[in-house]
N, C-alpha and C positions, 0 to 999 in steps of 0.2 A: 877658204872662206866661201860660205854659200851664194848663192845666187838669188838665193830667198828673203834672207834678210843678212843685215850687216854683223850677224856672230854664226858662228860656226854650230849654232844650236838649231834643234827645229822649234815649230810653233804646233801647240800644239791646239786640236778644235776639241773640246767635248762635244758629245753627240747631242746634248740635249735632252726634251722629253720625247721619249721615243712612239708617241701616240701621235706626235705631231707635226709638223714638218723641218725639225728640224736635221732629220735625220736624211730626208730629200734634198734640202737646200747643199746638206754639203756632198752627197754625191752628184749634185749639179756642177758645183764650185768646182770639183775634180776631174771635171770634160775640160777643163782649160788650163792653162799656163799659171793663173793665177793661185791654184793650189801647192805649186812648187815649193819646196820644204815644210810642208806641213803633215802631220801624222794625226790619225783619227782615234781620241780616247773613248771607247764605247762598247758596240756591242757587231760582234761581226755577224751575226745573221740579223739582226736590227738593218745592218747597214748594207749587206748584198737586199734585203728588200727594197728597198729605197735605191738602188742601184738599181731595179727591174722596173719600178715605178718610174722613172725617170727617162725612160726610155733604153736601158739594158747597155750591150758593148761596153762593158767599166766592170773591170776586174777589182775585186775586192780580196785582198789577201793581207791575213795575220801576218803582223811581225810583231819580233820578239823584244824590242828595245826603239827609244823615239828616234834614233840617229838614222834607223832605219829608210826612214821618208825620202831621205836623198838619193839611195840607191832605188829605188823604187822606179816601175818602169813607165813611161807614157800612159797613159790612161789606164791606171794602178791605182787603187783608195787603200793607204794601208791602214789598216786599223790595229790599234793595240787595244787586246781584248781587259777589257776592266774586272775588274775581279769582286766578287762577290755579288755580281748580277743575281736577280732573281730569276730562275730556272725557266720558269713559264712566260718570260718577256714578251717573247712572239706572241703570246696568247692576249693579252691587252689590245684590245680594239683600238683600232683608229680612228681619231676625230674625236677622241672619249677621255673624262677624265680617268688616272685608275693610279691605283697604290703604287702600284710596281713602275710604273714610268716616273713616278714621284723619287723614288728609291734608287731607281735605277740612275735617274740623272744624280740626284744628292752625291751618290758613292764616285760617278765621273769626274763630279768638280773637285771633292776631296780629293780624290787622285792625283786628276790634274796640278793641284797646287803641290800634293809632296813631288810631283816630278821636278816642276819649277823652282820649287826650292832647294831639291838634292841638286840641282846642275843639269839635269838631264836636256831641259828644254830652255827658251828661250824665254815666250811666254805662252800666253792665256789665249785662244778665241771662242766664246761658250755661244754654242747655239742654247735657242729659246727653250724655257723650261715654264712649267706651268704651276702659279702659289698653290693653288690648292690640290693637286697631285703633289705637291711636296707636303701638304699639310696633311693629306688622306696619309700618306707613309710615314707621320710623324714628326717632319722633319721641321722644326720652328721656327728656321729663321721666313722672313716672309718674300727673302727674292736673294736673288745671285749677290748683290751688292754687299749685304749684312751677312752671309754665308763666307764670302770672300773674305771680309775682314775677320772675322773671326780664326778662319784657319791661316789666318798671315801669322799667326805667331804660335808660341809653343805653352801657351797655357798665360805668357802673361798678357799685359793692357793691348787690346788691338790696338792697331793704328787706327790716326783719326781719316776715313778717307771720306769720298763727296762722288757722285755721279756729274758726269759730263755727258749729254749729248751734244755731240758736229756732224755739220757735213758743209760742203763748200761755203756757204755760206754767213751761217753761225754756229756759235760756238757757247752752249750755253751750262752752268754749274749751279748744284742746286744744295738750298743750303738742308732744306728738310725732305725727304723722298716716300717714302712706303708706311706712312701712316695717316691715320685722319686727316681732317685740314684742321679741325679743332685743336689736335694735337700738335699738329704742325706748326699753327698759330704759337700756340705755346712752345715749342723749339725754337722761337726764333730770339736769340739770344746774343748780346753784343759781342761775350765768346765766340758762341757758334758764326756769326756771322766773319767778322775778325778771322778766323781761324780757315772760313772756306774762302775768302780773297786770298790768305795765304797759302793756300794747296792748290787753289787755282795760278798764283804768279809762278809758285816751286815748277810746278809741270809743265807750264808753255813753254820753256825753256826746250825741252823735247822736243817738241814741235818748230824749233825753232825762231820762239819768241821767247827771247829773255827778259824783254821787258813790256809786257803785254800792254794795253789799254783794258783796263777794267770796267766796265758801266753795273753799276750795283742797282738793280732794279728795287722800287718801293712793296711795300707788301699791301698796303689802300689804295683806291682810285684816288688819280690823281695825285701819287705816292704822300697818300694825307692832307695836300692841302693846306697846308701849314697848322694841321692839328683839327681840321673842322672833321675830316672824314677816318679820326685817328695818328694816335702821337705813336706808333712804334718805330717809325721814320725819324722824328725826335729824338726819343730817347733811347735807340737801341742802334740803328742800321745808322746814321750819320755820327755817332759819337764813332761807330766801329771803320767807319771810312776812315776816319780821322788819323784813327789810330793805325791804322793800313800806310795812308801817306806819310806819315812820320817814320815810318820803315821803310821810304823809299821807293813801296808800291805806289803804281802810276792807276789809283783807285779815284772813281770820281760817281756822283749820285748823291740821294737817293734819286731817279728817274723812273717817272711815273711808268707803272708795268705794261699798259695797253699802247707806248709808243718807243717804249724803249726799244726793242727789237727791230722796229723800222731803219732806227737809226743805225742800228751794228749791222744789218742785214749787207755781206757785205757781195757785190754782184756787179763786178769792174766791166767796162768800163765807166757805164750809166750812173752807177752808185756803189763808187765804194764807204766800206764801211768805218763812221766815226769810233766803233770799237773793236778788240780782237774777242773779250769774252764777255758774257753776261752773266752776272751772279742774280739768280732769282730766288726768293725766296721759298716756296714751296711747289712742290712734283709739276700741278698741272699748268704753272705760271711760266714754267720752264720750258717745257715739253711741247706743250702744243703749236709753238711757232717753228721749233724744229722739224716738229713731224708736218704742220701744213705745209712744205715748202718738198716734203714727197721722203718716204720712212724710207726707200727703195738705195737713196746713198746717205741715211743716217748711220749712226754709227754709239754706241754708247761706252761710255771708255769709265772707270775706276778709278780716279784720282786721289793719290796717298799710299796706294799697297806698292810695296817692297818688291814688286814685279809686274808686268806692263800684261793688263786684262783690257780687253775689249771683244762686242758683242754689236749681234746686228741690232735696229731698232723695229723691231716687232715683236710678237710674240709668237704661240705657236700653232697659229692657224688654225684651232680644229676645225673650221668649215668648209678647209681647202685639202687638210691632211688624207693623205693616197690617192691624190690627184694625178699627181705628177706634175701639177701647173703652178708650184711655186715658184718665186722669183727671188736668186741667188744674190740680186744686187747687193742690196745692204749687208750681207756677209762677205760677197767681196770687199766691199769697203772696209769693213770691221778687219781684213788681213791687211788690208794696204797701212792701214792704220797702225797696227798693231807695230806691225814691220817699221814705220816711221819711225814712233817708239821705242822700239828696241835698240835701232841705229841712232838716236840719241841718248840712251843711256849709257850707250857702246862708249860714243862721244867723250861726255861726261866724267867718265871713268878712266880714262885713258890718260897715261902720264901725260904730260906735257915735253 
């Protein structure tokens, strides 16, 4: 059994877009203890730069298979080199959009998943990857999360998954992510809503809350109003509460969105918090109270895929990229995480 996490598999990181910093964050991560059972999917001369960047002493060597990572020796980044990289990677400037970093992360994540899904690994931690370097290389979907679901399965229905950003203190699930607000607006649907309380209740259980506190945030000021400032609070998000609690989910709202988060904000002993997660309706309703509260131990997690992904909460720096001064935290988090995760699916699955 490892030491890393609770299966005998590694975890593995993709590199990310290799223009940016994520290639530095994780040979930071690999100066310490906390990289232990992890394997690097990417590019090994991508990743000895960013080991020089970083301040050097950190041996970077190919291995052949992800089991690899546990024999690996003290301050060792092993990398398993990915395949079909674009030849001239290195040649992609830093701090720049460009094709080939687009491409090159694209091919990492794909990977990444068929290893997870042959058995090979445990799960998922994806360094930051940049949309429109993925859109210069063609590549459509418009971020990790819709890429992910798609490759969960073998051509049929994806899974229905949901973005979660945490960190100590909230815990927050969103129902619409990476499109307009317009559109967004328009996603918000008594299904959709219904559907992301229920993948948010399914998954705390991991975490060790099987039966979480829900607070369903409104999508109007003052979550409507009782209809003056908008009825989709009305007729869409409190019919779908409804139908959450009659399944036993411990779901309660609609709570106006500008104090909702006050109240789950959870920061013991001063104030703990009235809920464990927040259901918000769209990206930035969600986000921004997580992230104000410091991105450094954010953590972004994939809720519904068929294997335990999590990421840090940033993106990928270009204004810091070959610095050497990025800051590893929120990817450590994304593995502690990760790791928690794993050891309750472990759980989970285990006869009784």
């Amino acid at each position: 059994m490892s030491a890393a996490t609770d299966s005998a598999l590694p975890l593995l990181i993709t590199m990310g877009d290799a223009c940016g910093i994520g290639p530095e964050i994780i040979a930071r991560l690999f100066r310490s203890d906390a990289a232990r059972g992890c394997v690097v999917l990417g590019d090994v001369g991508v990743m000895r730069r960013a080991a020089r960047l970083t301040g050097g002493a950190l041996a970077v060597a190919e291995v052949e298979r992800a089991e690899d990572a546990f024999t690996a020796p003290p301050l060792c980044l092993p990398v398993l080199q990915a395949q079909g990289l674009p030849a001239d990677l290195l040649a992609a400037p830093l701090g720049r959009i460009d094709a080939r970093a687009g491409a090159a992360a694209a091919r990492c994540i794909a990977q990444a998943v068929a290893l997870v899904r042959g058995g090979a690994a445990a799960g998922i931690v994806t360094a930051p990857i940049h949309k429109e370097a993925l859109a210069a290389a063609g590549i459509t979907f418009p971020g990790h999360t819709e890429m992910l679901q798609a490759l969960a399965t073998d051509g049929g229905t994806p899974p229905p998954v949901r973005m979660m950003l945490a960190n100590e203190e909230l815990r927050t699930v969103l129902v619409t992510i990476h499109v307009s607000l317009r559109r967004a607006i328009e996603g918000i649907t008594f299904d959709a809503v219904l559907e992301t309380i229920r993948i948010a209740h399914a998954a705390s259980a991991r975490w060790g809350q099987p039966a979480p506190r829900i607070a369903v945030a409104g999508l109007n000021p003052h979550a409507g109003e009782g209809g003056l400032f908008g009825d989709e609070e009305i007729r869409i998000i409190a019919p779908a509460i409804a139908a959450a609690r009659a399944e036993g989910i411990a779901a309660s709202g609609p709570y106006a969105p500008d104090t909702v988060f006050m109240r789950a904000r959870h920061a013991p002993p001063a104030h703990p918090g009235e809920f464990d997660i927040v259901i918000a309706m769209t990206h930035d309703h969600g986000l921004i109270p997580v992230k104000y509260l410091g991105v450094e131990q954010g953590v972004n997690v994939t809720l519904g895929l068929p294997f335990v992904r999590t990421s840090p909460d940033h993106g990928t720096a270009f204004d810091i990229a070959g610095s050497g001064r990025a800051d590893a935290s929120s990817l450590a988090a994304a593995v502690r995480m990760a790791r928690t995760l794993v050891a309750g699916v472990s759980a989970s699955s285990a006869p009784p």
